[in-house]
C-alpha positions as semicolon CSV with decimal commas, in nm:
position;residue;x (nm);y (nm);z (nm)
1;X;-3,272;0,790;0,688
2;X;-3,174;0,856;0,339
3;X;-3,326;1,111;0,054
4;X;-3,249;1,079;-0,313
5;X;-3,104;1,324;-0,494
6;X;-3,330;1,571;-0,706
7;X;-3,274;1,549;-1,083
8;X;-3,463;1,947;-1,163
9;X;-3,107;2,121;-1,213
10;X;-2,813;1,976;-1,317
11;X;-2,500;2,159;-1,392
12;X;-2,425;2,141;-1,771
13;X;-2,089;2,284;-1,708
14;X;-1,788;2,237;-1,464
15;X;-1,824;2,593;-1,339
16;X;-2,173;2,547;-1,218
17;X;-2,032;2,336;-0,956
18;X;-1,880;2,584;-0,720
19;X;-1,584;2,469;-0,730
20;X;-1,236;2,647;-0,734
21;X;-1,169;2,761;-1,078
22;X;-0,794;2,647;-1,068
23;X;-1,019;2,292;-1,021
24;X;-1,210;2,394;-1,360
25;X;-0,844;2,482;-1,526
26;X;-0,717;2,215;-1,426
27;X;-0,998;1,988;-1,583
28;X;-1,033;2,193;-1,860
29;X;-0,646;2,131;-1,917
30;X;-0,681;1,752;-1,898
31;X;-1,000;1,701;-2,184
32;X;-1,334;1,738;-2,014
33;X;-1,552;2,009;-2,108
34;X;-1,866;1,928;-1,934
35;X;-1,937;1,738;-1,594
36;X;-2,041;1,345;-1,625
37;X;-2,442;1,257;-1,450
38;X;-2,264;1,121;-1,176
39;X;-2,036;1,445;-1,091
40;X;-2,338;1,649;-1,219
41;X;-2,539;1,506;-0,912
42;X;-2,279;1,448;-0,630
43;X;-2,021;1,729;-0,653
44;X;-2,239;1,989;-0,504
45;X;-2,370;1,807;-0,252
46;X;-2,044;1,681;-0,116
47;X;-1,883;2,088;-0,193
48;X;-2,205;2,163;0,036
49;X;-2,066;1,908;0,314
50;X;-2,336;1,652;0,314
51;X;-2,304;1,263;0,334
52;X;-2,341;1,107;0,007
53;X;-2,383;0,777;-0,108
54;X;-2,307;0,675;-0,494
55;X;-2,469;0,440;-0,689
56;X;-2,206;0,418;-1,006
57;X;-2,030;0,209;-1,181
58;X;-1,670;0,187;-1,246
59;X;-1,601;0,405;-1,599
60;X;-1,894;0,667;-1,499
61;X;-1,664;0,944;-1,397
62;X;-1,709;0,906;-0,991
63;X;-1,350;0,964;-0,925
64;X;-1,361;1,319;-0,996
65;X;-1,709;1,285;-0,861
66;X;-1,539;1,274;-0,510
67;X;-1,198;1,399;-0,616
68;X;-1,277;1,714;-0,651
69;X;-1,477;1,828;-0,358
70;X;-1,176;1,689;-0,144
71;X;-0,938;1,904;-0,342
72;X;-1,249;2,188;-0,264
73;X;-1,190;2,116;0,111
74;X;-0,859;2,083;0,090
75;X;-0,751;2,323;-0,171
76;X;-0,537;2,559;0,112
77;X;-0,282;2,282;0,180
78;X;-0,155;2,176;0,520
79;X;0,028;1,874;0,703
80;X;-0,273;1,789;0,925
81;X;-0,446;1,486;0,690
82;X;-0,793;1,657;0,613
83;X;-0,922;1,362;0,400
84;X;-0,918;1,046;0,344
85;X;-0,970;0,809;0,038
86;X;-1,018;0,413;0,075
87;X;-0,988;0,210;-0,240
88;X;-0,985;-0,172;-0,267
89;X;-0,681;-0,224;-0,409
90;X;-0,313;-0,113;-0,499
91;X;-0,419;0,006;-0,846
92;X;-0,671;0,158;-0,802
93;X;-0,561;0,347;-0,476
94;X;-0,219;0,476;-0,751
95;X;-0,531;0,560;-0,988
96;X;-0,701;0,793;-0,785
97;X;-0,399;0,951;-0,650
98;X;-0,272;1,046;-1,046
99;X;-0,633;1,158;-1,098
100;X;-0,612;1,382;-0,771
101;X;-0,282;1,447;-0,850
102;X;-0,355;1,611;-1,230
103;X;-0,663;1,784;-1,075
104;X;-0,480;1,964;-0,815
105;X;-0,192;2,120;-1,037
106;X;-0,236;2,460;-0,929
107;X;-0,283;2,392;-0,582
108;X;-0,076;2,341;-0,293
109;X;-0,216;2,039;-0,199
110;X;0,005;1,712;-0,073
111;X;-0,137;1,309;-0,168
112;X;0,018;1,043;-0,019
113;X;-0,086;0,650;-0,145
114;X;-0,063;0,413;0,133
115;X;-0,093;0,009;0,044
116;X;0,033;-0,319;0,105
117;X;0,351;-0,501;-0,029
118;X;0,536;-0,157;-0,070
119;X;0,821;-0,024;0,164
120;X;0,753;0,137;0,484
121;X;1,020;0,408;0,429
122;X;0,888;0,658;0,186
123;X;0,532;0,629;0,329
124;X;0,640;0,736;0,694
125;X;0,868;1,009;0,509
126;X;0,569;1,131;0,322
127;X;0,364;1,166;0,660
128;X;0,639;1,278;0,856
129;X;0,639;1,594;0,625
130;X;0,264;1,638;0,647
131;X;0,012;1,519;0,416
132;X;-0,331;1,681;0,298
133;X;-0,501;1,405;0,173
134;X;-0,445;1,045;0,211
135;X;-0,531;0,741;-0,028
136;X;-0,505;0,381;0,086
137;X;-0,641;0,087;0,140
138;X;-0,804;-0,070;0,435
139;X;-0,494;-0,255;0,552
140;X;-0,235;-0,037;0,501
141;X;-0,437;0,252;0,628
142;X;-0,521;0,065;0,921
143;X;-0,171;-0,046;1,035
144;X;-0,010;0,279;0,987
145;X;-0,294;0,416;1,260
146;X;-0,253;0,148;1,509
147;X;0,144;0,226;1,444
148;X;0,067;0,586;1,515
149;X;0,216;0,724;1,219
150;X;-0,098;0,816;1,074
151;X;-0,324;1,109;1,288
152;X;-0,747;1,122;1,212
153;X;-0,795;1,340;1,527
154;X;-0,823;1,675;1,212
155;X;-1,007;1,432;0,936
156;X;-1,271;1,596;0,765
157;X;-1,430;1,428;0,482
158;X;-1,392;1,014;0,454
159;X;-1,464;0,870;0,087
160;X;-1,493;0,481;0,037
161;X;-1,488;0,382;-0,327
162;X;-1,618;0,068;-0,441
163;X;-1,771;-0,059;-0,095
164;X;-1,918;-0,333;-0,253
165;X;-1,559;-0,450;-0,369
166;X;-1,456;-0,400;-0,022
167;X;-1,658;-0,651;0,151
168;X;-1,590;-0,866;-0,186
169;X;-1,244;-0,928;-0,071
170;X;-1,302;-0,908;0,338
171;X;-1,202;-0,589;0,416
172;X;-1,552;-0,442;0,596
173;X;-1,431;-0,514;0,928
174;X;-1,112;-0,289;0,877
175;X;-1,332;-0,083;0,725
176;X;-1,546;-0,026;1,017
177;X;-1,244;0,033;1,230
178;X;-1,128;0,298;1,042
179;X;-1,454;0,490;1,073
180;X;-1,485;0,426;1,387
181;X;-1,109;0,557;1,432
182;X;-1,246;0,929;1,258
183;X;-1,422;1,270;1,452
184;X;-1,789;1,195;1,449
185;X;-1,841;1,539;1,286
186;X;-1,654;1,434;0,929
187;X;-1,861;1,421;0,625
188;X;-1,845;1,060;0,420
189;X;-1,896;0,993;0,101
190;X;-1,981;0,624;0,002
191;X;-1,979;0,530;-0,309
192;X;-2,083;0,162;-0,483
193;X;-2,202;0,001;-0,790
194;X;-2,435;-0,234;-0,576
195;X;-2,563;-0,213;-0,192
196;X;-2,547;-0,549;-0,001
197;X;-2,680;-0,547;0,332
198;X;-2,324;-0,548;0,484
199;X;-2,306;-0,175;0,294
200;X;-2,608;-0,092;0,391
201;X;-2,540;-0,126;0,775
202;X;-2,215;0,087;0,745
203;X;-2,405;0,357;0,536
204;X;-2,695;0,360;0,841
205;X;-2,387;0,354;1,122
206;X;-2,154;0,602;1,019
207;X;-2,377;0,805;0,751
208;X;-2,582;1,118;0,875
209;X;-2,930;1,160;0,696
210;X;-2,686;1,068;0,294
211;X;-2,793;1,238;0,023
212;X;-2,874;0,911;-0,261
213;X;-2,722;0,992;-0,604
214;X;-2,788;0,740;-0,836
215;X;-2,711;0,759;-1,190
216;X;-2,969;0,529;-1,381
217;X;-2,709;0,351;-1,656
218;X;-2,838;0,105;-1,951
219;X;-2,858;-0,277;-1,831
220;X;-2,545;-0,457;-1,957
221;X;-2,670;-0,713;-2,212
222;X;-2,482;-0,983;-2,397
223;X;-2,744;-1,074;-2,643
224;X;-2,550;-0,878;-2,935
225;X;-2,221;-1,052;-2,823
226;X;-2,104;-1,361;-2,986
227;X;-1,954;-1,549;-2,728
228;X;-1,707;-1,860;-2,772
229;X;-1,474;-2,088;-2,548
230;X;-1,163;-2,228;-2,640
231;X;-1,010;-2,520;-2,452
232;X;-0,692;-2,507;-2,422
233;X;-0,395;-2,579;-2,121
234;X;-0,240;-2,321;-1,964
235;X;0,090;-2,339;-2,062
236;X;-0,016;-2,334;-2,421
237;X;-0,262;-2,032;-2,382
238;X;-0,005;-1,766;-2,545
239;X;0,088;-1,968;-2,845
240;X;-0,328;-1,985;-2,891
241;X;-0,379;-1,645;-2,851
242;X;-0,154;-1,541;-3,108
243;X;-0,338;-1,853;-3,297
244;X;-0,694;-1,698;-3,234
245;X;-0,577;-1,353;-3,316
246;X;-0,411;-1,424;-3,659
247;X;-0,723;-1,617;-3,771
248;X;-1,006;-1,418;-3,616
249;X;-1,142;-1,143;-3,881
250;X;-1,131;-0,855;-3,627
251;X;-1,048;-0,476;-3,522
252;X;-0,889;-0,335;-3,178
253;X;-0,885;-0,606;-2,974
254;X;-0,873;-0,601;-2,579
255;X;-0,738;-0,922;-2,417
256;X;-0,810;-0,954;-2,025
257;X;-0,490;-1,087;-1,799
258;X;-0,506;-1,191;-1,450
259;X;-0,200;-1,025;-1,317
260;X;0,070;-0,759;-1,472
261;X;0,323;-1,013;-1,440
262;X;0,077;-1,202;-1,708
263;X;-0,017;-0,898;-1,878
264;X;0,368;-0,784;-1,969
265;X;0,439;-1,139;-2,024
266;X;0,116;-1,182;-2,345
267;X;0,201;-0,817;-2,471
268;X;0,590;-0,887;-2,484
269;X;0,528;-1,253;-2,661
270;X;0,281;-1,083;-2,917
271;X;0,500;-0,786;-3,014
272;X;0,783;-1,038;-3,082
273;X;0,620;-1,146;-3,321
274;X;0,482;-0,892;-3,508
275;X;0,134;-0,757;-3,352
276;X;0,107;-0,370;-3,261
277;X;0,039;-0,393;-2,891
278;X;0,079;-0,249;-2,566
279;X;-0,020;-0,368;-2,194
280;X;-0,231;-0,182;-1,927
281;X;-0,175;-0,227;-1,621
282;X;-0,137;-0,110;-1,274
283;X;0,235;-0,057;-1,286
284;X;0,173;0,279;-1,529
285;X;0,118;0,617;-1,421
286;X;-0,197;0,802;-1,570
287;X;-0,012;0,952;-1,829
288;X;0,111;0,620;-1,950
289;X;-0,209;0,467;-1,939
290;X;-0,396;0,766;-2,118
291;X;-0,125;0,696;-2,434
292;X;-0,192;0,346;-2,417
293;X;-0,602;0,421;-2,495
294;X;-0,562;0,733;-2,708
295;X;-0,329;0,476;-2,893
296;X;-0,572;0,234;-2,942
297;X;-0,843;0,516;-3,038
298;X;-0,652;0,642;-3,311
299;X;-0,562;0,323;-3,466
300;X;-0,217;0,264;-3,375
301;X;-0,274;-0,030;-3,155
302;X;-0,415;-0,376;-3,283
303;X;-0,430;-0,493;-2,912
304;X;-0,444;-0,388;-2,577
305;X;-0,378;-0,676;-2,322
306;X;-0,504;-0,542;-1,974
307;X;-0,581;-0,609;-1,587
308;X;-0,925;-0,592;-1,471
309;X;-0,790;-0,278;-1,263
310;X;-0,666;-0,088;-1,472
311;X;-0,914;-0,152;-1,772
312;X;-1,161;0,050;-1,501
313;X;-1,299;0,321;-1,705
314;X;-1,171;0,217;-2,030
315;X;-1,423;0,300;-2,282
316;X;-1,350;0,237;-2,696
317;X;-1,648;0,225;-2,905
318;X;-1,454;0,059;-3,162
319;X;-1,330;-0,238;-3,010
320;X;-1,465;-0,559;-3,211
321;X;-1,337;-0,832;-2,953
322;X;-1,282;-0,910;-2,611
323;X;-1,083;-1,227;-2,485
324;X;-1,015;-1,325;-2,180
325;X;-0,698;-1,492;-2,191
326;X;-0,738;-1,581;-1,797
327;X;-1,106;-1,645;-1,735
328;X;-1,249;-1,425;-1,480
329;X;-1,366;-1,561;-1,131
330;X;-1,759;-1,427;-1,138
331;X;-2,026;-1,425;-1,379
332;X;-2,064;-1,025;-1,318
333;X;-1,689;-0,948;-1,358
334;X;-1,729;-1,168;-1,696
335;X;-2,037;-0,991;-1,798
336;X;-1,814;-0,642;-1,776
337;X;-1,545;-0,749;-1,943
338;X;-1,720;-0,842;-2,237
339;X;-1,954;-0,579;-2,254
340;X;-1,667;-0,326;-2,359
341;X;-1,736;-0,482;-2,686
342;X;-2,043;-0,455;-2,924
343;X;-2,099;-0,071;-2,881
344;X;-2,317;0,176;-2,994
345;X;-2,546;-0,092;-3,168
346;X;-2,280;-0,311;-3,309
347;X;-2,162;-0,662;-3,292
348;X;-1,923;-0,766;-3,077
349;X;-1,724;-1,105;-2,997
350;X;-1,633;-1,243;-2,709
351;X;-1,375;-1,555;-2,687
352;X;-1,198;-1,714;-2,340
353;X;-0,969;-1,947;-2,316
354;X;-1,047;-2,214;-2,058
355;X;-0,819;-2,467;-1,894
356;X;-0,924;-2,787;-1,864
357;X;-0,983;-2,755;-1,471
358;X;-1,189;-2,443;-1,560
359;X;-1,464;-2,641;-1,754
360;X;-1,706;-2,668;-1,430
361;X;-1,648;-2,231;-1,441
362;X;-1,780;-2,190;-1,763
363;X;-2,084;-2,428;-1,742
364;X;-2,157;-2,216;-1,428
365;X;-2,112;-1,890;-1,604
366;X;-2,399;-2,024;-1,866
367;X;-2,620;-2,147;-1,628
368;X;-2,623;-1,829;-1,404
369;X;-2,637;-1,575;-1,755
370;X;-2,854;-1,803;-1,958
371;X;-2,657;-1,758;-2,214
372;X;-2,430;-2,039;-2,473
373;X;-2,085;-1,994;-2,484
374;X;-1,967;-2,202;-2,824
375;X;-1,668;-2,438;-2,836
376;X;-1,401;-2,328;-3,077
377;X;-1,078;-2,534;-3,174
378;X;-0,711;-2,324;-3,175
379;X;-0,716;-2,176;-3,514
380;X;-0,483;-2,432;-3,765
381;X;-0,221;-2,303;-3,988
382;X;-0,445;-2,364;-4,308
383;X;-0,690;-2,180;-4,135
384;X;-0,432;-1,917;-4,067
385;X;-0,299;-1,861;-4,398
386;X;-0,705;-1,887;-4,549
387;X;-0,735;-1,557;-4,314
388;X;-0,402;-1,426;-4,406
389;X;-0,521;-1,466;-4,805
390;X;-0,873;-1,287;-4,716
391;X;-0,756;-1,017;-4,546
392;X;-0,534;-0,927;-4,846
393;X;-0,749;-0,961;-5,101
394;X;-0,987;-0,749;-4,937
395;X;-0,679;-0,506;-4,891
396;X;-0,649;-0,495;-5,257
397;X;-1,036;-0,480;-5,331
398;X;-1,101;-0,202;-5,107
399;X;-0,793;0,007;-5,200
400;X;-0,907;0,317;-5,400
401;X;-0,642;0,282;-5,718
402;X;-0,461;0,622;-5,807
403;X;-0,370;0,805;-6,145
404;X;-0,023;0,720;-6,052
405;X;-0,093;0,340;-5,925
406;X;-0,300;0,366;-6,315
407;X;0,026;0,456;-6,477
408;X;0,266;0,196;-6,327
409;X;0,000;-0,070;-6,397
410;X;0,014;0,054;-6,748
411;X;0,398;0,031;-6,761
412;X;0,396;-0,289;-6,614
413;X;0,178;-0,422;-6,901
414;X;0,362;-0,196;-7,179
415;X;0,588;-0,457;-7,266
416;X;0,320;-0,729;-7,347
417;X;0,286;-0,875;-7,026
418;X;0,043;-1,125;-6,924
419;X;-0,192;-0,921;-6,615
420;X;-0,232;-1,228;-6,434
421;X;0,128;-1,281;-6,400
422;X;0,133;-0,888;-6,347
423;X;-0,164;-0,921;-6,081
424;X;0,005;-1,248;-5,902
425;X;0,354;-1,069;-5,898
426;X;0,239;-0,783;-5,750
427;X;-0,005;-1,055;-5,442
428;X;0,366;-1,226;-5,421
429;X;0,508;-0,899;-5,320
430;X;0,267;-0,768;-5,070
431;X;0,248;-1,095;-4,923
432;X;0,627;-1,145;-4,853
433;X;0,579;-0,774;-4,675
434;X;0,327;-0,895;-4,437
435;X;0,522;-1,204;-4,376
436;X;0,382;-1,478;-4,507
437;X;0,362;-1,721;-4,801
438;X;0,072;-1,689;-5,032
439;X;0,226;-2,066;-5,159
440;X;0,285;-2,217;-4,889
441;X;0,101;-2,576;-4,745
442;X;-0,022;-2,565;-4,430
443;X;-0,147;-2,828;-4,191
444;X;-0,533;-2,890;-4,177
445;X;-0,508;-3,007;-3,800
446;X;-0,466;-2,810;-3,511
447;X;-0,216;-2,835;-3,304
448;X;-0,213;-3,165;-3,108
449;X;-0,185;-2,961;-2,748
450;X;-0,495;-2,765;-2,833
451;X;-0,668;-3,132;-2,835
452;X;-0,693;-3,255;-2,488
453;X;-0,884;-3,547;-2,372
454;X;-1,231;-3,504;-2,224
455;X;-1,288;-3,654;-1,891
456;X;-1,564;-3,871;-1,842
457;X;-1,889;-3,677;-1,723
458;X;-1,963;-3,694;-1,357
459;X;-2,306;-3,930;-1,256
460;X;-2,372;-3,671;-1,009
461;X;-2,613;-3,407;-1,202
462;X;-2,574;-3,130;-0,949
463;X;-2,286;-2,932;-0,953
464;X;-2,116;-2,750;-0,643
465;X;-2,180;-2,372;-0,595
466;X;-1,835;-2,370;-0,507
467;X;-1,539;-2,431;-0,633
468;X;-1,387;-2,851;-0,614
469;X;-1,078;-2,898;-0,356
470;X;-0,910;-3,105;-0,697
471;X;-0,916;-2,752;-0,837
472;X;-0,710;-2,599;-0,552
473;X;-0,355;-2,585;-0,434
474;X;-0,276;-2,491;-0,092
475;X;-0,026;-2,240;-0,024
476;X;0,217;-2,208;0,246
477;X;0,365;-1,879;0,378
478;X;0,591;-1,903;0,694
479;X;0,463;-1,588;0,895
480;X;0,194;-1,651;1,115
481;X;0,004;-1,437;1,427
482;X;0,337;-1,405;1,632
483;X;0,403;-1,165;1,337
484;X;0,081;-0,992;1,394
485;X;-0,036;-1,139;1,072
486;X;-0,452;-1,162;0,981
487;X;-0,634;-1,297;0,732
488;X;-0,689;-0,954;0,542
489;X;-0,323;-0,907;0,487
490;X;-0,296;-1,189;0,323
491;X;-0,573;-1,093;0,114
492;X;-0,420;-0,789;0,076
493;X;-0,100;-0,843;-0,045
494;X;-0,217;-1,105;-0,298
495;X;-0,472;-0,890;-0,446
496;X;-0,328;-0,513;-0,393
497;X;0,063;-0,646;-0,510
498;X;-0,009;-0,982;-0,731
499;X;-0,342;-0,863;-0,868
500;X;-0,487;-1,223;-0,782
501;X;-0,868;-1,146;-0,794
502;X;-1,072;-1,200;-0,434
503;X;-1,255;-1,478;-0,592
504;X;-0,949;-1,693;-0,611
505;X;-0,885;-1,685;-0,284
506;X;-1,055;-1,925;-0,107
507;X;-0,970;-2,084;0,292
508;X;-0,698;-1,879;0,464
509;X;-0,567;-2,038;0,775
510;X;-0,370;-1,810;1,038
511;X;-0,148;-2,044;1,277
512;X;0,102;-1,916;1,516
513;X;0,392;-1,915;1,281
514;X;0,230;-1,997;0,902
515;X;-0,054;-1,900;0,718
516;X;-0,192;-2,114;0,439
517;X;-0,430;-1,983;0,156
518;X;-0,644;-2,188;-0,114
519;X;-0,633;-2,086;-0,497
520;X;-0,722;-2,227;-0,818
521;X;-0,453;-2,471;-0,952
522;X;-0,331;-2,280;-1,206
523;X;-0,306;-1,955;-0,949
524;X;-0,079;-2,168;-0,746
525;X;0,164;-2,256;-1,054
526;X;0,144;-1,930;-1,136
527;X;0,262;-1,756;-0,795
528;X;0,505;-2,047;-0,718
529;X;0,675;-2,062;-1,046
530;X;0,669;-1,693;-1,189
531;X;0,615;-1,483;-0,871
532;X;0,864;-1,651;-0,591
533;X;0,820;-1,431;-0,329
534;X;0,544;-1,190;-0,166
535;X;0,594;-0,912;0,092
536;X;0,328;-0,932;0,395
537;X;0,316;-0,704;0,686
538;X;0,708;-0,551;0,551
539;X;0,891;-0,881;0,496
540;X;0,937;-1,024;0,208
541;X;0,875;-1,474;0,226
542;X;0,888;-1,761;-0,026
543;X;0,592;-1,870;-0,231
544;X;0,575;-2,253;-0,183
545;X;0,328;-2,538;-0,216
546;X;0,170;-2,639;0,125
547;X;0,315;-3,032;0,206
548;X;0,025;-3,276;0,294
549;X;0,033;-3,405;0,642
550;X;0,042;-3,761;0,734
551;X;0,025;-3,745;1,083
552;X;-0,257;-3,912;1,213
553;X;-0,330;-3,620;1,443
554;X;-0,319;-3,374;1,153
555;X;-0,717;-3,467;1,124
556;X;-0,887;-3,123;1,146
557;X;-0,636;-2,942;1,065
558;X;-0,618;-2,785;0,699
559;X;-0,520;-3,054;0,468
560;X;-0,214;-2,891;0,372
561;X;-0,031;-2,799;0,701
562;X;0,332;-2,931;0,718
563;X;0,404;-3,175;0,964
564;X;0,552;-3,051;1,272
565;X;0,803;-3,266;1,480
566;X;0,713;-3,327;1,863
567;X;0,943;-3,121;2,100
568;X;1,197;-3,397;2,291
569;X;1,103;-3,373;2,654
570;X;1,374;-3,245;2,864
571;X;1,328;-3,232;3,231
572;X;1,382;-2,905;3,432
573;X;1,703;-2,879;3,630
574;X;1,678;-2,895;3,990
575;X;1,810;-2,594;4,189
């Protein structure tokens, strides 16, 4: 059974929460002067030690929500692990650990982050020392129990953020484990943007009589968001973004990247030449990341190129445009992205770029929404230098003139000067200081890669759910079960290290010495070409493309496992 949460009393402030007041200091310190709705509801149930289940969003203030009634519990230190935090992925595990981190300042309390594709070493160090609280995720977590280097036998309060993510990306069952693993008498706190039955069944198993806190938020619309598609290959899709960007009339500008390999890569080729940007990503600490934002708040930032991770909770009211310069997986994961644009009653544009494979995606994405998402062509160099011209004339139209700008215009005509030539002199000069050439004549065409050629339309007129084989690669990694290696640490490591979102992993195949996992096309030339290598399970193996078999007794086996060569029959030796 389950009872909501009453609404009556709220606490308006952080000390009405009865919570330690080097908690409220600390908070105080970092910014926040008054408790969000969801910590207003769910910190003093959880300070009070009952079950709680969350219904927020990412962005609505839940990690301090649970953050700080584990630092309550917690707050006299220790090596026996009192509590501990399950998050979906490597970012957002190193997220809530700075969070808990800057809340617990002025207390003695220890955090360790355990996850995937990272060393062994200074995790079993950390625990060897004696931890307070742990933060981790599901497979990490789980393989440093069954190791016995991590002890539950003393847990007392279990938080799951983002449960619904959780079974997104298969890791319920480990989930379950781990619960199972903890003292029946610990408190747990669940907390999700959504409840799928799968969530619902571990909230009735392992939940005693949960307090419901839901925090009513306004329905994400798109309605106010002008929303247009731009075709374009992927090896082009930098040179089009910087295309898109000096054409577009626009203000702060967030651009969406798949990985932080992709995300340093855009934000490095824009700054060369010439933009005032900076990446966010899960690589930065808090601190970095909070510079990065209050950066783009105060103007000092033109663009922000982020992850889907570490955008979490990344609120500007000014922004004017969204692009997603790697189209997201999922309708709802689009949806969010865009609607960081268009606040507060304004307009808002959102554009993506789309590889050609990715056409099927999009047509999908306006089916499911409803909505039209408008072709656009890469921006030309006429239409470049047309922008270029507007956006200095409106410079010089808006510009409030001065008693001293008065007097050199006055000086400049003095001599019997013509104030056209004056007026054009003056365009020439602030022209060459933004870089460009008010004379110069550009091409009308766009460039001939931005152009590719359509394919002809299918005669089939229903389209797949899921996603074409053509538009998959098979991948082959060269650890299999022998190595104790399942289908979630695969998962795992390509999601919590590479940042490769759970929707572009498709089949996963676990043989006795290889593993082979489905992904988009341009995933695949992505991990093989820029990434190399990927750590599962501690060791560290070759990204390569899966070999088709020819074999004629290959047949049911996944279409890309290598051939294997029969063993040569030797008889035994006779004793």
């Amino acid at each position: 059974m389950t009872s909501a949460v009453s609404t009556d009393v709220s606490p308006s402030t952080f000390e009405g929460l009865s919570i330690d007041p080097r908690l409220i200091d600390a908070v105080g310190a970092l910014g926040f002067e008054s408790p969000t709705p969801i910590q207003a509801e769910a910190i003093p149930p959880l300070v009070s030690g009952r079950d709680v289940i969350g219904r927020a969003r990412t962005g609505s203030g839940k990690t301090a929500a649970f953050g700080l009634p584990v630092l309550e519990r917690v707050k006299g230190g220790g090596k026996a692990v009192k509590a501990l935090l399950l998050c979906p992925t490597r970012e957002l595990a190193l997220q809530v650990t700075d969070a808990l981190r800057s809340y617990a300042a002025q207390l003695p309390v220890r955090v360790v982050t355990l996850y995937g594709g990272a060393s062994y070493g200074p995790q079993l160090k950390a625990l060897s020392k004696g931890v307070s609280v742990v933060v981790g995720t599901p497979g990490r977590v789980l393989d440093h129990l069954e190791r016995g280097t991590l002890d539950l036998s003393e847990l007392e309060l279990f938080v799951l953020d983002e449960a619904d993510e959780m079974l997104r990306m298969g890791f319920i069952d480990d989930v379950e484990k781990l619960l199972s693993a903890t003292p029946k008498g610990r408190q747990v706190a669940l907390f999700s943007a959504t409840m799928p039955p799968p969530i619902e069944r571990i909230a009735k198993t392992h939940l005693k009589e949960p307090l419901v806190v839901q925090v009513e938020s306004e329905a994400l619309t798109t309605e106010h968001i002008q929303q247009r598609g731009v075709l374009v290959p992927h090896r082009f899709k930098l040179e089009a973004l910087r295309r898109v960007l000096a054409a577009e009339p626009r203000g702060a500008t967030l651009v969406f990247a798949r990985t932080r390999a992709g995300c340093a890569e855009a934000a490095t080729y824009l700054a060369e030449r010439g933009l005032r940007v900076d990446a966010l990503h899960g690589d930065l600490n808090q601190g970095a990341r909070e510079l990065v934002v209050t950066r783009l708040r105060a103007g000092q930032l033109d663009v922000v190129v982020a992850t889907d991770v570490a955008a979490r909770g990344l609120d500007v009211d000014l922004l004017t445009h969204v692009v997603n310069l790697d189209l997201p997986t999922d309708p709802e994961t689009y949806v969010h992205r865009i609607g960081r644009t268009g606040r507060a009653g304004r307009d808002g544009t959102a554009i993506s770029f789309v590889a050609p494979a990715e056409r099927g995606r999009v047509r999908r994405f306006e089916d499911t929404l409803g909505v039209r998402i408008a072709r656009m062509d890469v921006p030309s160099d006429a239409d470049i230098l047309a922008a270029r011209r507007t956006r200095l004339t409106d410079a010089m139209e808006n510009a409030a003139p001065e008693p001293a700008h008065l007097a050199l215009a006055d000086a400049l005509l003095a001599g019997g000067g013509d104030a056209r030539e004056a007026l054009a002199s003056a365009l020439k000069v602030m022209a060459d200081d933004r870089g460009f050439d008010l004379a110069a004549d550009a091409s009308q065409e766009p460039p001939s890669w931005s152009r590719p050629r359509e394919r002809a339309p299918k005669q089939s007129a229903a389209r797949p759910a899921h996603r074409p084989a053509s538009e998959e690669k098979e991948l082959f990694l060269p650890l299999g079960k022998r190595r104790g290696v399942r289908p979630g640490d695969l998962v795992g490591a390509l999601a919590n290290e590479l940042g490769i979102p759970s929707a572009d992993i498709g089949r996963i195949t676990v043989g006795a010495n290889a593993s082979f996992v489905r992904v988009p096309v341009e995933v695949a030339e992505h991990l093989i070409q820029d990434v190399g290598r990927i750590q599962i399970r501690g060791v560290e193996v070759p990204l390569v493309e899966a070999r088709p078999s020819r074999h004629p007794r290959a047949q049911g086996r996944p279409s890309g496992r290598p051939q294997q060569r029969p063993r040569p029959f030797r008889p035994k030796k006779r004793r």
